[in-house]
N, C-alpha and C positions, 0 to 999 in steps of 0.2 A: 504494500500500500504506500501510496505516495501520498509528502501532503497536501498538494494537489488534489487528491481524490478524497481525503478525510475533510477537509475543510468545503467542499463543494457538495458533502455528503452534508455535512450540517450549515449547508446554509439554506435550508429547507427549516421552516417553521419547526413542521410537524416534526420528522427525524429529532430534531435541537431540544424540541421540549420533549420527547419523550426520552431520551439520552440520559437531560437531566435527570430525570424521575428515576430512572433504571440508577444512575451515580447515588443519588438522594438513599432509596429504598432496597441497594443493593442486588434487588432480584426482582422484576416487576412481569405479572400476569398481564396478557394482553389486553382482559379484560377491565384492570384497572387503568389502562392507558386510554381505550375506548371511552370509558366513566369521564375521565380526567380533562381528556383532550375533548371532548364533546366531539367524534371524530366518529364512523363506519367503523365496524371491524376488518371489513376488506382493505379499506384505504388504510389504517394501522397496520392490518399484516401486513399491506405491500414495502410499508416504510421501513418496516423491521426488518422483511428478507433483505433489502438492499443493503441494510448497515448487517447483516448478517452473512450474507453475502460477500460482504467488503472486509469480512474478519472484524467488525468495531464491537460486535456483540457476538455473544453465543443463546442458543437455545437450549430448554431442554421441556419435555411435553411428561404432564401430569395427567393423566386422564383425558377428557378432549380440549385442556386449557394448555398453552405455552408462555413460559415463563423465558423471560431474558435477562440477562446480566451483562455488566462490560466483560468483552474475552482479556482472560490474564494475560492471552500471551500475547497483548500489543506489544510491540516495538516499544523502547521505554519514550520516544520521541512523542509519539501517539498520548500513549496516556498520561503523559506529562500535560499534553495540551488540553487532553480531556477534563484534567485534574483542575489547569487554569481555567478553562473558560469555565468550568463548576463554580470556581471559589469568586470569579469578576462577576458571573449573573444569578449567581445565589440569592440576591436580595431585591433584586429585579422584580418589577409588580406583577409582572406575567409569569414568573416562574415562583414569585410568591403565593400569585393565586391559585395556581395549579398544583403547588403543596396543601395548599388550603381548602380545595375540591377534593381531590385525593381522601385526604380525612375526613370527608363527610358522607362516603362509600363507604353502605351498611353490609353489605356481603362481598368484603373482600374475601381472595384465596386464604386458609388456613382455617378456617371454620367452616361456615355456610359457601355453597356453588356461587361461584360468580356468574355472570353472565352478559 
């Protein structure tokens, strides 16, 4: 991956806030990104395979749900920038609000089905 291709990867809305969330939450259900991002489930997975695709994240499927995480094994160049642009738009009102939705999804994964 070039970063040419990582940085063109998140300059898409959609991919950038759900990146953060995935950084934020560690592991995030597609279903919670769907909630989140007020977003299709199709158009979310499409965004997902691409950065997973790209090696930015990895997958791993619980039942008929998938869960994404950052892939450990970026390049430390990669996650270094992942790491900054987390810590510069953390406080961001868009990325504030979207922690802040997030938390107001009554049947996230780990108890009740999401959906």
């Amino acid at each position: 991956m070039s970063p040419e291709h990582l940085f063109n990867l998140l300059s898409d809305s959609t991919r950038l806030r759900s990146l953060m969330l995935i950084r934020e939450e560690q592991e995030t259900c597609v279903c919670e990104l769907t909630f989140t991002l007020e977003e299709s489930q199709p158009k979310v997975s499409r965004h997902l395979a691409l950065m997973r695709d790209a090696g930015i994240v990895t997958a791993r499927r619980e039942g008929t749900w998938m869960h994404y995480r950052i892939n450990p094994d970026l390049p430390e160049w990669a996650s270094a920038s992942i790491a900054q642009v987390f810590q510069q738009l953390h406080g961001l009102e868009q990325f504030s609000n979207d922690r802040s939705r997030l938390k107001t999804m009554t049947n996230r994964p780990g108890g009740v089905t999401c959906g």
